[in-house]
PyMOL commands that place a pseudoatom at each C-alpha (Angstrom):
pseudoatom trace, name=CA, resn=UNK, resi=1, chain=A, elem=C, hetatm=0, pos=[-20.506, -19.516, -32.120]
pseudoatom trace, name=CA, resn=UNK, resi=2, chain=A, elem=C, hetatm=0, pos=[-22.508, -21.833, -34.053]
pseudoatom trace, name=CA, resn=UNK, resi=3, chain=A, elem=C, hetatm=0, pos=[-25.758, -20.542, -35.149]
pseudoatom trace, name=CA, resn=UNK, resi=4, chain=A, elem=C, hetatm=0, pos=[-28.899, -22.859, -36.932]
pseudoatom trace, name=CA, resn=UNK, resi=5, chain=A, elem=C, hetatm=0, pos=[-32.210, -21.866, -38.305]
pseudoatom trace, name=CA, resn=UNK, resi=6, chain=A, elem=C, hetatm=0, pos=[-34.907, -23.707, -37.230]
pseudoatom trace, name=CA, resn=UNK, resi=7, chain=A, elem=C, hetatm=0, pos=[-36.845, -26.170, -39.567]
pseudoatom trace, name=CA, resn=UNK, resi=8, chain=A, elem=C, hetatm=0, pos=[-40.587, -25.436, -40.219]
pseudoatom trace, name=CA, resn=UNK, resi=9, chain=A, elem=C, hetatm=0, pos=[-42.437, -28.889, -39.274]
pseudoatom trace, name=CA, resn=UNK, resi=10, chain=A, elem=C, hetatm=0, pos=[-44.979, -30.086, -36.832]
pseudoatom trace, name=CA, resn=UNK, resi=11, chain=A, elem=C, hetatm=0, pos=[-43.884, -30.262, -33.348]
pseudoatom trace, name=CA, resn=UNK, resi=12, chain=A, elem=C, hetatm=0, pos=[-44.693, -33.878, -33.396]
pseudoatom trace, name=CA, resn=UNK, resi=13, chain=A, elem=C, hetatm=0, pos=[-42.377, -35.098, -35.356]
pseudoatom trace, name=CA, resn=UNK, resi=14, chain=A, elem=C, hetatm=0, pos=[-39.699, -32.766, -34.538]
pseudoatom trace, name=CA, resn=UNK, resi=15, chain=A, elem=C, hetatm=0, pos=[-36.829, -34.560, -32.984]
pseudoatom trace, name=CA, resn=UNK, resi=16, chain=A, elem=C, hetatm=0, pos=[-34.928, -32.976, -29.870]
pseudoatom trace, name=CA, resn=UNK, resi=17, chain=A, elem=C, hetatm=0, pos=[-31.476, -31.287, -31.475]
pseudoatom trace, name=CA, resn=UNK, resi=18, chain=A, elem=C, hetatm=0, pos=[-28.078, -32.431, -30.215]
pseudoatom trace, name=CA, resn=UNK, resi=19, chain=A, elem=C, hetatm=0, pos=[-25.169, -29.856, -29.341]
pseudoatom trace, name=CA, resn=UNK, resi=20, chain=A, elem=C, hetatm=0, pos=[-22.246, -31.046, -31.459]
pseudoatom trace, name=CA, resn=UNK, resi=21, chain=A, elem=C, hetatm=0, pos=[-19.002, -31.598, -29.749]
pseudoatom trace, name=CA, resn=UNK, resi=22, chain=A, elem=C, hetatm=0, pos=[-16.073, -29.737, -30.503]
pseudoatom trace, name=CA, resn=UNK, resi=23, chain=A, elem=C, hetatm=0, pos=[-13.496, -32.028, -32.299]
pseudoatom trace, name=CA, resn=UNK, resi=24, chain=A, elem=C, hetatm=0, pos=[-10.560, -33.139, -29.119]
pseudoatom trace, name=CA, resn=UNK, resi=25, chain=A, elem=C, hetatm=0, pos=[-7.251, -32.368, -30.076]
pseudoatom trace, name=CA, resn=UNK, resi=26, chain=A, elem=C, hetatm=0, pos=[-5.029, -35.012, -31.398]
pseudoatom trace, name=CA, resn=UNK, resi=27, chain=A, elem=C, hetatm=0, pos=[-2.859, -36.243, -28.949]
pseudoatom trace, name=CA, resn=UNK, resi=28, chain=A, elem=C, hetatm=0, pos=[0.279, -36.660, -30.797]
pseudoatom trace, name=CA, resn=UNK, resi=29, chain=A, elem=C, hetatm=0, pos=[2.677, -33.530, -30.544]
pseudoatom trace, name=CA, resn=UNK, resi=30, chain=A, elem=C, hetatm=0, pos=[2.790, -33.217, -34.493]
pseudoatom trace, name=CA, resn=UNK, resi=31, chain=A, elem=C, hetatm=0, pos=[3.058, -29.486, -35.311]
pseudoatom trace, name=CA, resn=UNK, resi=32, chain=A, elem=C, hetatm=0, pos=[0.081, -29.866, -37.199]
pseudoatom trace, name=CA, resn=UNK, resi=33, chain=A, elem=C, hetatm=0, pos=[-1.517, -30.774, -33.480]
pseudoatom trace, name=CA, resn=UNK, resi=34, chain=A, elem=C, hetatm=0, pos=[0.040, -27.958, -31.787]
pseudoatom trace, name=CA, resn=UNK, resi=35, chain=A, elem=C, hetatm=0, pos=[-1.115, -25.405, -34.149]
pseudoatom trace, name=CA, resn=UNK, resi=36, chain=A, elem=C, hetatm=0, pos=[-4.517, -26.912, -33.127]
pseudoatom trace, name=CA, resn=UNK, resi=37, chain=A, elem=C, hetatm=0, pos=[-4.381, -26.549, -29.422]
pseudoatom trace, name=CA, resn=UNK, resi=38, chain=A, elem=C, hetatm=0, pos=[-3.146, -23.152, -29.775]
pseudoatom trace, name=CA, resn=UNK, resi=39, chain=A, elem=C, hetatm=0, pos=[-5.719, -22.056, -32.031]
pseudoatom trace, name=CA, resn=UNK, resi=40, chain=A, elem=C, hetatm=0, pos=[-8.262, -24.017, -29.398]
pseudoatom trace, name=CA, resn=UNK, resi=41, chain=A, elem=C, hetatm=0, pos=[-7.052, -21.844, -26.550]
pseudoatom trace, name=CA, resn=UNK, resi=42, chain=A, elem=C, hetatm=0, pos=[-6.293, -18.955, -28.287]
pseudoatom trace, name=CA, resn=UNK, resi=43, chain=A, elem=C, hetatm=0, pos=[-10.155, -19.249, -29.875]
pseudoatom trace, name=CA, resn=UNK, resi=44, chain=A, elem=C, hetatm=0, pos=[-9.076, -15.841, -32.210]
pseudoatom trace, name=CA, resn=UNK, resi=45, chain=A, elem=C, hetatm=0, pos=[-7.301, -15.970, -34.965]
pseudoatom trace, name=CA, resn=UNK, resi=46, chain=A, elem=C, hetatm=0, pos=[-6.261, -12.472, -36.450]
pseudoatom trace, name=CA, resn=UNK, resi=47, chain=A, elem=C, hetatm=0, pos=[-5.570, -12.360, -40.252]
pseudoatom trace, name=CA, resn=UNK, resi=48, chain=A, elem=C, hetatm=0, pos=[-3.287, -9.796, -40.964]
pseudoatom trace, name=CA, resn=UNK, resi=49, chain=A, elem=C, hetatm=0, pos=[-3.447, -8.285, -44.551]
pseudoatom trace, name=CA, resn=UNK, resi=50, chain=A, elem=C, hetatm=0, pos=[-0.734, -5.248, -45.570]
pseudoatom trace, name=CA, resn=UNK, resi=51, chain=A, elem=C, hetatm=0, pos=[0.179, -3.977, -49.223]
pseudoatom trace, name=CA, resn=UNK, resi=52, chain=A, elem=C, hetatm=0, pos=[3.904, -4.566, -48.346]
pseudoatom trace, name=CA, resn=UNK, resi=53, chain=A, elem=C, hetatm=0, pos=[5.950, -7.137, -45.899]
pseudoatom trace, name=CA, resn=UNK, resi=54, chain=A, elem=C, hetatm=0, pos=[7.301, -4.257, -43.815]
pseudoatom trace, name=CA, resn=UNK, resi=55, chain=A, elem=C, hetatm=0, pos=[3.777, -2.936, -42.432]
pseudoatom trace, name=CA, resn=UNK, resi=56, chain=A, elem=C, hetatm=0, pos=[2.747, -6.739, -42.577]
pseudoatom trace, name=CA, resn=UNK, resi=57, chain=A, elem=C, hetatm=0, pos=[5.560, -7.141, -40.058]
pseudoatom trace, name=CA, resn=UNK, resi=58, chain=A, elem=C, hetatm=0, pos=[4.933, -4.280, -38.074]
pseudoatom trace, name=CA, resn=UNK, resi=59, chain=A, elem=C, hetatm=0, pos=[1.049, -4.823, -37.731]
pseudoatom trace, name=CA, resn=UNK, resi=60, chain=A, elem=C, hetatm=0, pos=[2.000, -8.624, -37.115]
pseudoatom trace, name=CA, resn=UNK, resi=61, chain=A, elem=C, hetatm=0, pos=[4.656, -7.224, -33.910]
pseudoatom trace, name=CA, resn=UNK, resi=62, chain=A, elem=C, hetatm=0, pos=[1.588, -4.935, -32.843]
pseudoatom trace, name=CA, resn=UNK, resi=63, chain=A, elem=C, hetatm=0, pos=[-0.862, -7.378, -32.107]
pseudoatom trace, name=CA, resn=UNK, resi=64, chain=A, elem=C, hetatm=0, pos=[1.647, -9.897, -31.245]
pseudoatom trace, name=CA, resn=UNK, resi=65, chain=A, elem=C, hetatm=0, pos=[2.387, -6.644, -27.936]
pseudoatom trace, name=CA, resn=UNK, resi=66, chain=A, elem=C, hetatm=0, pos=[-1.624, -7.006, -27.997]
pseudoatom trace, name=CA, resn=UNK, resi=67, chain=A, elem=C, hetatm=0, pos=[-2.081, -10.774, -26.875]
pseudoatom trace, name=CA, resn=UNK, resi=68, chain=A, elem=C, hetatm=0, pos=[-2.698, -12.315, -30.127]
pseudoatom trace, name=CA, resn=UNK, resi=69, chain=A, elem=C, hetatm=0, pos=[-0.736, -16.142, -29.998]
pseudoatom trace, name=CA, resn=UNK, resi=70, chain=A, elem=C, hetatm=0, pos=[-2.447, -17.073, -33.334]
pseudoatom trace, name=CA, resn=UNK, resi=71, chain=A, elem=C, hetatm=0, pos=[-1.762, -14.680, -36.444]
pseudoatom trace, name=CA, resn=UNK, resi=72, chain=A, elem=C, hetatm=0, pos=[-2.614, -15.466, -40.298]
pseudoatom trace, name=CA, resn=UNK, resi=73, chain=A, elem=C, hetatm=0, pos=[-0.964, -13.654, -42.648]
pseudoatom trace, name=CA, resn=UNK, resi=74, chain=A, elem=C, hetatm=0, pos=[-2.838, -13.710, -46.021]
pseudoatom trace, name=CA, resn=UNK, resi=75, chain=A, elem=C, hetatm=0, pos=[-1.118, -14.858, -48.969]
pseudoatom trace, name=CA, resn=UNK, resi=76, chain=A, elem=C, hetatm=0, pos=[-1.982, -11.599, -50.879]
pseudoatom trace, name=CA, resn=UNK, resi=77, chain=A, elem=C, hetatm=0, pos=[0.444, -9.994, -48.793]
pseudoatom trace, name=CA, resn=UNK, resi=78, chain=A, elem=C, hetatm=0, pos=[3.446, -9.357, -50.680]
pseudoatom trace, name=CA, resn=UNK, resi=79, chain=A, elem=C, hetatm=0, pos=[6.260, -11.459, -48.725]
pseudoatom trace, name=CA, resn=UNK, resi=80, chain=A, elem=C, hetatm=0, pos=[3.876, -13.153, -46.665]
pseudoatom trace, name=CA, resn=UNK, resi=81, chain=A, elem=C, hetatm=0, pos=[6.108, -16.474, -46.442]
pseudoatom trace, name=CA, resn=UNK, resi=82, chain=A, elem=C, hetatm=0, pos=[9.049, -14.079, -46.029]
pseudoatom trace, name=CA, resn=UNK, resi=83, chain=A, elem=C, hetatm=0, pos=[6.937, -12.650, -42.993]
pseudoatom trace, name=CA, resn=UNK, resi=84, chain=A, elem=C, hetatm=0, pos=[6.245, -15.901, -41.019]
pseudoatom trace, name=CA, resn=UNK, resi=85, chain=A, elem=C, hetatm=0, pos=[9.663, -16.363, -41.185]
pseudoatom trace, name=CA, resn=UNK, resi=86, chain=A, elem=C, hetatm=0, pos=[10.353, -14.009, -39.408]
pseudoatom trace, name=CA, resn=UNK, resi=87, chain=A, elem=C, hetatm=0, pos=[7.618, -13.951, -37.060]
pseudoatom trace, name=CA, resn=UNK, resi=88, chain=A, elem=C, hetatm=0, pos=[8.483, -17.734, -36.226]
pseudoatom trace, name=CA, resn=UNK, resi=89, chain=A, elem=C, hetatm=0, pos=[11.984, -16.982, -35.877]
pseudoatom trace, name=CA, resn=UNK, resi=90, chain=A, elem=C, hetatm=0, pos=[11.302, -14.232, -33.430]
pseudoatom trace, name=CA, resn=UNK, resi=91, chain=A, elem=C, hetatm=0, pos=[8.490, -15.340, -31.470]
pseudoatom trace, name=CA, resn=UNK, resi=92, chain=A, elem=C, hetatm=0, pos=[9.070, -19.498, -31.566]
pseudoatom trace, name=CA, resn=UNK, resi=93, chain=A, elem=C, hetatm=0, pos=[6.050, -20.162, -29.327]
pseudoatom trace, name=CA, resn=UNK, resi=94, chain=A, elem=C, hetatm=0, pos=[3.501, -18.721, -31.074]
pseudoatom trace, name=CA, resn=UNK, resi=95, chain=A, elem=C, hetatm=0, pos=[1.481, -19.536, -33.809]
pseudoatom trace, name=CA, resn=UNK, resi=96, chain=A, elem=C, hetatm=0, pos=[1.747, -17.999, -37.374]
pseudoatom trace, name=CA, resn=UNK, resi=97, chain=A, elem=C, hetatm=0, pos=[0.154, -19.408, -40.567]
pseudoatom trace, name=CA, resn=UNK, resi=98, chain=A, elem=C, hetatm=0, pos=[-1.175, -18.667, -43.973]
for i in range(1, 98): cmd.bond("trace and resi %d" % i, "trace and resi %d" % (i + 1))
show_as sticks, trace
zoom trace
């Protein structure tokens, strides 16, 4: 959602706004470019924050059951890189991150 105040200033010499276009995907099928078209289709990202890896794994498998195919666990997670580890190991075509 992309939301922008309005500028104060005659209506003469106001010039008609453009709609930005939302960046196209690389074409190349570099990870970094998948991770992109997921997060395109997936358009929600759920960050995941836990005060150990076992709930952050847990909470991660629970919205995984949910839908969510794009998942950030943040780095104050204890054992977050442990974490995507294991979420990429166990659910390969999804997207995980920090």
């Amino acid at each position: 959602m992309l939301v922008a105040a309005a500028a104060h200033s005659p209506a003469s010499t106001a010039l008609p706004r453009r709609r930005r276009r939302a960046a196209a995907p690389p074409s190349r099928k570099t990870p970094e470019s998948q991770a992109l078209r997921s997060i395109l289709h997936s358009r929600v990202i759920a960050c995941l924050r836990a005060q150990d890896g076992e709930t952050a794994m847990q909470a991660a498998r629970a919205a995984v059951r949910g839908g969510v195919s794009v998942l950030e666990i943040v780095m104050s997670t204890p054992g977050a890189l442990e974490v995507i580890g294991d979420l990429r190991r166990s659910y390969p075509s999804l997207t995980f991150g920090m």
